[in-house]
Structures are given as C-alpha cells and as structure tokens.
C-alpha positions as CSV (number, residue, x, y, z in Angstrom):
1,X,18.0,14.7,-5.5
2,X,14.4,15.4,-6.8
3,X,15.7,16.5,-9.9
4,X,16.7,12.6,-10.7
5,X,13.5,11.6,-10.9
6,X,11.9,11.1,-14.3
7,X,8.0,12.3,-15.2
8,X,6.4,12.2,-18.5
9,X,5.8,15.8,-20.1
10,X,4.5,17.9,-18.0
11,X,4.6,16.2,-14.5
12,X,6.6,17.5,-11.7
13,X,7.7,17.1,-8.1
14,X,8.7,18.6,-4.8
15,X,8.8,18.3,-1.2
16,X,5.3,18.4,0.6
17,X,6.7,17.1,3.9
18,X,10.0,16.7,5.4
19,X,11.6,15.2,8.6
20,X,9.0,12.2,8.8
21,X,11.0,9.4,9.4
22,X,10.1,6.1,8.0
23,X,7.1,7.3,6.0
24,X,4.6,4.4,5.1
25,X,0.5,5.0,4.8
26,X,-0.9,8.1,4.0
27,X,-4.3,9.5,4.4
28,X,-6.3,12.3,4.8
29,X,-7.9,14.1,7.2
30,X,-10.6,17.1,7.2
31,X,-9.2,20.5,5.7
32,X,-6.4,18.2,4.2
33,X,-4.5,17.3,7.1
34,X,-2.5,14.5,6.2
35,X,-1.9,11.6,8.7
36,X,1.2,9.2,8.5
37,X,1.9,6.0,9.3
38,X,5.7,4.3,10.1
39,X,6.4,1.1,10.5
40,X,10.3,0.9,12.2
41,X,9.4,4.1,14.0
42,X,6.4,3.4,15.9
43,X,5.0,7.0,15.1
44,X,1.9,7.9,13.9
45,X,2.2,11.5,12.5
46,X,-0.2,14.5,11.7
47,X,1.8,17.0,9.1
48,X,-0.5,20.3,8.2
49,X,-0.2,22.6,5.2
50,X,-1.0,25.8,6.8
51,X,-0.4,28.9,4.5
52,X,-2.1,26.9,1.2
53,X,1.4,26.9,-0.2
54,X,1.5,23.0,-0.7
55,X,3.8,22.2,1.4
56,X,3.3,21.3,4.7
57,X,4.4,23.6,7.9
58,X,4.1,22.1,11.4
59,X,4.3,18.0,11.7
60,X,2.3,17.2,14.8
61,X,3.2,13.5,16.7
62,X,-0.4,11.9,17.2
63,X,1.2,8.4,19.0
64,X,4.7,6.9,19.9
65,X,5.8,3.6,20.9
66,X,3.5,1.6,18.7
67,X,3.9,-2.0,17.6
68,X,4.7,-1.2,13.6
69,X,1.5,0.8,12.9
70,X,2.2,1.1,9.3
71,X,-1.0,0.9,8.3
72,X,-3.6,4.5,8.9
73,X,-7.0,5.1,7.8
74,X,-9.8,7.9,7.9
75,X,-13.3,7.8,8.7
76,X,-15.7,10.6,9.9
77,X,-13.5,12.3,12.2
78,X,-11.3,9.0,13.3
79,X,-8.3,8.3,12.8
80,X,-7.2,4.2,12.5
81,X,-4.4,3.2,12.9
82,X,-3.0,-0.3,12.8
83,X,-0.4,-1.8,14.7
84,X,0.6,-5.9,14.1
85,X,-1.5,-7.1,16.6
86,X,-4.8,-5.0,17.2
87,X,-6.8,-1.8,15.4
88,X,-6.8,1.8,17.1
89,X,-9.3,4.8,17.0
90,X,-8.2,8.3,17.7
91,X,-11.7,10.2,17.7
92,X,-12.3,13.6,16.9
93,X,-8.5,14.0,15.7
94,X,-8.7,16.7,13.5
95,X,-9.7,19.3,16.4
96,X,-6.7,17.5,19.3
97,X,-3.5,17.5,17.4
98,X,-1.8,19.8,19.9
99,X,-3.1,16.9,22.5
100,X,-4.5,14.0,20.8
101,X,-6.7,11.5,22.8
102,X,-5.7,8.2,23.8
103,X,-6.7,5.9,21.5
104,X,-10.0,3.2,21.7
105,X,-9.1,-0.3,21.0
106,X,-11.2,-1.3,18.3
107,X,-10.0,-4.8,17.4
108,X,-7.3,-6.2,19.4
109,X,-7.3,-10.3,18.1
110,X,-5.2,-9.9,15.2
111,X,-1.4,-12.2,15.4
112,X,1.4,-10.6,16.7
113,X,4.1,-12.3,14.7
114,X,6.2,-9.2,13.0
115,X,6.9,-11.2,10.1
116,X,4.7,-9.3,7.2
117,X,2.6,-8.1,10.6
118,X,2.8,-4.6,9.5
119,X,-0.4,-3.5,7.8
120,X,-1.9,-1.1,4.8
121,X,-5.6,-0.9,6.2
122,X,-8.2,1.3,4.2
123,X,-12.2,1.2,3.9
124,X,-14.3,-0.4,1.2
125,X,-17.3,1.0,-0.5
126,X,-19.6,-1.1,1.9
127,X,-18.1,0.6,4.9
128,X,-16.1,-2.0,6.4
129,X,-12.4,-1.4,7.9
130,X,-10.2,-4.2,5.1
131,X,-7.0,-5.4,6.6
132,X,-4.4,-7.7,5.0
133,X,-2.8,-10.6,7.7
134,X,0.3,-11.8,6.0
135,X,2.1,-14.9,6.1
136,X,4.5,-15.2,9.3
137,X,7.5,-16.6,6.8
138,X,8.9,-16.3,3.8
139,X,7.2,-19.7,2.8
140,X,5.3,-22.1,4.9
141,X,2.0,-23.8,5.0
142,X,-0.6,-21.3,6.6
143,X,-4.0,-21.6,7.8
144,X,-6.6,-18.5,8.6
145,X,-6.2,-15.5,9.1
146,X,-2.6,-16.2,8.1
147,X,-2.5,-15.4,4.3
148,X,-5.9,-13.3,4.0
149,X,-7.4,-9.9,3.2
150,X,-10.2,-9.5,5.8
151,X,-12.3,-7.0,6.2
152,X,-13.7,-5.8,10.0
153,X,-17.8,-5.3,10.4
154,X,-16.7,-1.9,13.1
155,X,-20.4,-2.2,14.3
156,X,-20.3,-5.9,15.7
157,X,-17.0,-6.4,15.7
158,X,-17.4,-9.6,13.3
159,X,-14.2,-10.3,10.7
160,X,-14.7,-12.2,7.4
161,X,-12.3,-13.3,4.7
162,X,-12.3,-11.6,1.6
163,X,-9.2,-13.5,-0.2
164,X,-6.6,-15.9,0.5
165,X,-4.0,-17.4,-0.9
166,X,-1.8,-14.0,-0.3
167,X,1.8,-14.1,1.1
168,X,2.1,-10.4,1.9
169,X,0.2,-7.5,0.4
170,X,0.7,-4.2,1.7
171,X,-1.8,-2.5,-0.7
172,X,-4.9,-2.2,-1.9
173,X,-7.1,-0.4,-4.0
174,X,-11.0,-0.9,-5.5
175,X,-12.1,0.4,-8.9
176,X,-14.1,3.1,-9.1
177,X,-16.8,1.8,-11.6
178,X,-16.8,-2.1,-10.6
179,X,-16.1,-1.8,-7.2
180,X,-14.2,-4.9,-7.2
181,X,-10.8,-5.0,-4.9
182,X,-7.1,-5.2,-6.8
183,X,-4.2,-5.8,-4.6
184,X,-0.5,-6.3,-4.5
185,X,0.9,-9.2,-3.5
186,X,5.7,-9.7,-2.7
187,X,6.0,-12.8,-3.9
188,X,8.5,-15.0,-2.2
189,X,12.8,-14.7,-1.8
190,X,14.9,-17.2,-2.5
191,X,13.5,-18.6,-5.3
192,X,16.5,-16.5,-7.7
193,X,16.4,-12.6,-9.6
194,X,13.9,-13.4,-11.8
195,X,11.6,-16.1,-9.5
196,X,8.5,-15.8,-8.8
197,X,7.1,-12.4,-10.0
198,X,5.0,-10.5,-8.0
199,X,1.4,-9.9,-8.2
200,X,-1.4,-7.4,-9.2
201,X,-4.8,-9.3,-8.2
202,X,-8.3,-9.0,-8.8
203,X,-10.8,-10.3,-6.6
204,X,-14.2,-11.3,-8.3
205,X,-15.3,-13.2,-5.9
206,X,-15.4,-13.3,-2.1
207,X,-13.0,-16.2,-0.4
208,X,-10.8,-16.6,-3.7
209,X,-7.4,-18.7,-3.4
210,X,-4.5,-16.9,-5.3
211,X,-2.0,-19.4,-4.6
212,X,0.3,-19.2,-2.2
213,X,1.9,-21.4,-0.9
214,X,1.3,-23.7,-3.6
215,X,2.0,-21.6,-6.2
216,X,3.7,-18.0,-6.9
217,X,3.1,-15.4,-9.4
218,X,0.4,-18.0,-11.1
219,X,2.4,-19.9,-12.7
220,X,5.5,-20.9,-10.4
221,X,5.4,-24.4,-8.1
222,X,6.7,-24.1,-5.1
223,X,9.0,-26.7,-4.7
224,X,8.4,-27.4,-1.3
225,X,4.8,-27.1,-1.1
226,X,3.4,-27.3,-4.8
227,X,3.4,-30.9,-5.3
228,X,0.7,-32.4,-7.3
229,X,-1.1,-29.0,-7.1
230,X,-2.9,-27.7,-10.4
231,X,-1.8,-24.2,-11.9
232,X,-5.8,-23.6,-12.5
233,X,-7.1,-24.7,-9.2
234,X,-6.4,-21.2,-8.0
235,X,-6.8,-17.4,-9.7
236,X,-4.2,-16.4,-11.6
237,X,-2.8,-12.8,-11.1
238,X,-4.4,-9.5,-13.1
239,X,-0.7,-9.1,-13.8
240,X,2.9,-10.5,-13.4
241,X,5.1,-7.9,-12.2
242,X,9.2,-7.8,-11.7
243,X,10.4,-10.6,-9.5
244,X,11.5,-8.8,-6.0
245,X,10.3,-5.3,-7.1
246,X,8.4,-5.3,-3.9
247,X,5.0,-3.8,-5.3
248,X,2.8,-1.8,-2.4
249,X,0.0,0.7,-2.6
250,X,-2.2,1.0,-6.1
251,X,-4.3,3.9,-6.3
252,X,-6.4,4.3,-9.1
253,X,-6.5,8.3,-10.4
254,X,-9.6,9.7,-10.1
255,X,-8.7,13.3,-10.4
256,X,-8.8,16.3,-13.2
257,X,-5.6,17.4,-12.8
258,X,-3.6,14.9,-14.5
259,X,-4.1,14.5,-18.0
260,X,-7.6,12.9,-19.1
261,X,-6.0,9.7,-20.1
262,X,-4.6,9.3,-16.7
263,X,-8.3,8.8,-15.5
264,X,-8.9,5.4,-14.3
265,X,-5.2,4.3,-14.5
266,X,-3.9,2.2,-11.7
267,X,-0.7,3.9,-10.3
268,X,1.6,1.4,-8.1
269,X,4.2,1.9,-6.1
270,X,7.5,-0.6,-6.4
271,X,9.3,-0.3,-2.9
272,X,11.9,-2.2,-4.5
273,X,14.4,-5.2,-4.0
274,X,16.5,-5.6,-1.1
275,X,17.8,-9.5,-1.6
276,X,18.5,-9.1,-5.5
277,X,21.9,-9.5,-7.1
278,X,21.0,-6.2,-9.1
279,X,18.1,-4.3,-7.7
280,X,14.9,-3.6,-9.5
281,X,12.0,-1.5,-8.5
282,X,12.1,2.1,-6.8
283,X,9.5,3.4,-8.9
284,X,6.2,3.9,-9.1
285,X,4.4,2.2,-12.4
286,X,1.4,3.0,-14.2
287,X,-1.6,0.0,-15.3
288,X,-3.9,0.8,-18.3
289,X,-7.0,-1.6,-17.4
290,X,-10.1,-2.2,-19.5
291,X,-13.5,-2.4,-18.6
292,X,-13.2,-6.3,-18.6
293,X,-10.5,-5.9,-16.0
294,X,-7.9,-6.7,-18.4
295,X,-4.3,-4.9,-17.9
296,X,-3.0,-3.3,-21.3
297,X,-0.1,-1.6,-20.5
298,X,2.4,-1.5,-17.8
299,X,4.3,1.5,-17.6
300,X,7.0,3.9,-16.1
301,X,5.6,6.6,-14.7
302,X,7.7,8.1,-12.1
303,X,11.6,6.7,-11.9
304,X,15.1,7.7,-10.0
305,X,15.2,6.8,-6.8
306,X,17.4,3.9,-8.1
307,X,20.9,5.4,-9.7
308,X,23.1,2.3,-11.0
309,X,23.1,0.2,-8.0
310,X,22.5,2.6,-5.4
311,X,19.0,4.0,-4.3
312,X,18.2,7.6,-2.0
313,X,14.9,6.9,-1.7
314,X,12.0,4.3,-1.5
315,X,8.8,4.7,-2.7
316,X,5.7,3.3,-0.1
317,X,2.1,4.8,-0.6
318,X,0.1,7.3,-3.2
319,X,-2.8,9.6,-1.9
320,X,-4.7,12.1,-4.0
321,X,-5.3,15.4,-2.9
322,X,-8.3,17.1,-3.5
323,X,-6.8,19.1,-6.2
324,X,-5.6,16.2,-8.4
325,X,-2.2,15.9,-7.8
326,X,-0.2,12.2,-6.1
327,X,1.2,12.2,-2.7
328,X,4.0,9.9,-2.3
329,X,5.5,8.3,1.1
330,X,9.2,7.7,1.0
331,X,10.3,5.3,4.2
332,X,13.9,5.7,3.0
333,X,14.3,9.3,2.7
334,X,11.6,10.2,5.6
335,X,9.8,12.5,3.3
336,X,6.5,12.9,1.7
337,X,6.8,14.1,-2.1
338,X,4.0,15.7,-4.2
339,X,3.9,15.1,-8.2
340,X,1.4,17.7,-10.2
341,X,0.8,18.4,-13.4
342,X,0.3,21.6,-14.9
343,X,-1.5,21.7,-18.7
C-alpha cells in the first residue's frame, strides 16, 4: 500500500510501527521511545526501536480500559495522558514499561460528554499542560469550558482559557520564533460538501472568539445561531481549508533533514471526510507562513491514502524525531509510518 502514497522528490516512507490499533497522539519519550495514544481503543501504548534500525521492535501496553485517551504528552520523565473527563500521570515511565505504575490523577474536572471529548493535549513554551474542550454537538449554543483551548497551571492546579469560539480542534502547534499558538479547528456537518471550511487559527491574543457557533470558517452564518451577528466581531481564520477535510495535528518542521525550505513550514494532517458525498482529505498538507503570520501557500505534501472513493488509511498526528524525519499516526490502518528524506 505504501507505495500509493505520493512525496515530492526525494521523500520517502515506511513502516516504523505496526499492530497499534487505532493510532491517534504521538510523542516521545527519553532514548526515543515513542508513546501512543487511541481513542476507540482505550490503550495507551509504548512501541521501542531497539536495534537503531528505525523501526520499532517490541510494543509495550502502558494502560487499558481508558475513557478515549486520545490525547498523550511528555514531560521530564511523565507520561500524560488524557482521557474525556480527567488528565493522568504515569511517572518515571521510561524505566517501568515491562510494569508501568498506576497512574496520578492530575486533573479530574474536565466534562465527560464523548461528543468531540477526545483530546490532543501538548505543552506550551511557558510550561503549562494546553487542552482543547470541544463542543458536545455538532452545533449548539455553548458556554465555558465548552468550545475552548485551555491551558492547566500543573503546580496549582488552576485552568485558564486561552481561545474560544472553537467547535472541535484536535491539534495544535506554536511557532517557533513568535511563540504564538495555531490550531485546527472541524468545522460543522450538515451544512453541504463545500460548507463551512475548516480552520487553521492563530491566536494573538489570550481569550480570542473565533466564531463558533455564530459563525463557521469566518465567513459562514450559522443559520440557526448567526442572526444579527457581525462577520468582524470575531477573528477570522489564518486559513480556510477544504470543507469536511477534518484537519488535526500541525507541526511546524524544525529539523535539518528535510530540505532547507521545509524549515518553518506548518505540516497538517487532514483525517479526512466521513459525511461527504465524495470524500476529501486523507493527506497531510504543507503551509508556507511569513513572518507576519500570513499563509502563502497551501500545499500537497504527502497523498494516497484516498484511491477514487475508497481510502486504506487515515492520517492523525506528525512527531519529529530527533533525526529530522515525520512520524505519522494512522487510526485507520493501526500503524505508525515514518517519511525521511535523503539529499
């Protein structure tokens, strides 16, 4: 199958971990070990490279029986994993695979609606754990913490809103030089192919509204819920992207593997449709972005997982290795691929 998917010149990709069923958030651990987040599965797994060859060899099960913990994330030695409804720790990780700890309960007030409860978590630059609440619906009027990014102060336990105004983002990313957060955002269903497009975001500004659900894709009413609204009274997106494409995880490349005009590019991953009458997505894209924060180009980078009207595999989250080259997640196809580039 890999050899269906398209790479510029010079780009390829194989298999870095098999048999991980339902693959969502990646990240990594000390001495590269890569932990794994599912959503449907309720498995948090630990897969490890062992011989150097670049593809993993033993996949270790670190939890089972969670509530969707989609969403993982690495800090000195822990482990975090988020399910819908609360934050976990596994301490000292790296050194217990063969028998991890039970987990501390770091934050346990989050909703437990499953509806767009599944999370992407990650830390900022100013140390703080962010996590995305979405909207319990596919439109309705919300209220905090429905609808936010917020970010969780782990040394007092205190939770602040960073943005709102966000049906469901299940990724997020913050640029190197500014520092400044970008996000995703699904835009609503129902709404026809090409209504609403979704979102790449930038947030300037702490507590920004982006819209929803008032208004989708910046310049879409709701019909419903827009009425009497104004188009300006809320930030427009970075970027319009493909109605239903189901944009997750950016990651900007900050590697020197790829070539040097890849540095600083936003990659995102489009999950793809699932309620479109021809299905878009399944792909991962490529931004160009000034220094102003302006978007440039929006590009193919990676491409295949869709053939015709039939798609083998889904594309979820991107983590760099230390050597430059792209992890991929695949939910769909249970794998983990790796894309490198070789000069």
């Amino acid at each position: 199958m890999l050899n269906r998917i398209k790479l510029p010149d010079g780009f390829s990709i194989s298999v870095y971990a098999s048999d991980v069923p339902n693959a969502r958030q990646l990240t990594l651990g000390h001495n590269g070990i890569l932990y794994i987040g599912t959503r449907s599965a309720g498995v948090v797994y630990a897969v490890v490279d062992i011989d150097g060859d670049y593809r993993a060899d033993r996949t270790y099960t670190i939890a089972s029986g969670l509530y969707m913990p989609s969403g993982v994330a690495y800090r000195n030695g822990t482990l975090y994993v988020a399910e819908v409804n609360r934050i976990l720790a596994f301490d000292g990780i790296d050194q217990r695979l063969d028998s991890p700890p039970a987990p501390r309960i770091v934050f346990d007030r989050l909703p437990r609606e499953s509806h767009h409860g599944w999370k992407f978590i990650d830390f900022g630059p100013d140390g703080k754990l962010y996590i995305p609440i979405g909207a319990p619906c596919n439109v309705c009027e919300i209220e905090d913490p429905y609808g936010t990014i917020q970010r969780l102060d782990l040394h007092d336990g205190t939770m602040e809103v960073v943005a709102r105004g966000i049906r469901n983002s299940v990724g997020f990313a913050w640029e190197p030089k500014t520092q400044e957060l970008w996000f995703t955002d699904n835009g609503r269903d129902w709404m026809g192919d090409d209504v609403p497009a979704g979102e790449l975001n930038h947030v300037t500004r702490i507590g920004q509204h982006f819209g929803f659900p008032f208004v989708h894709g910046g310049n879409v009413v709701d019909p419903e819920y827009g009425a009497g609204v104004r188009l300006d009274a809320f930030v427009k997106p970075a970027l319009r992207l493909g109605a239903h494409v189901a944009p997750l995880t950016p990651l900007f490349y900050s590697g020197q593997q790829f070539p040097e005009e890849f540095l600083g590019s936003l990659l995102i991953a489009e999950h793809g449709s699932w309620n479109r009458s021809r299905k878009s997505g399944y792909r991962i894209m490529r931004a160009q972005i000034n220094d102003a924060g302006e978007v440039l180009r929006y590009e193919v980078f990676a491409a295949g997982w869709l053939v015709g009207e039939a798609h083998w595999g889904r594309p979820v989250d991107l983590e760099q290795m230390a050597d430059g080259s792209l992890l991929v997640s695949d939910d769909h196809a249970g794998v983990v691929y790796r894309i490198t580039y070789e000069r």
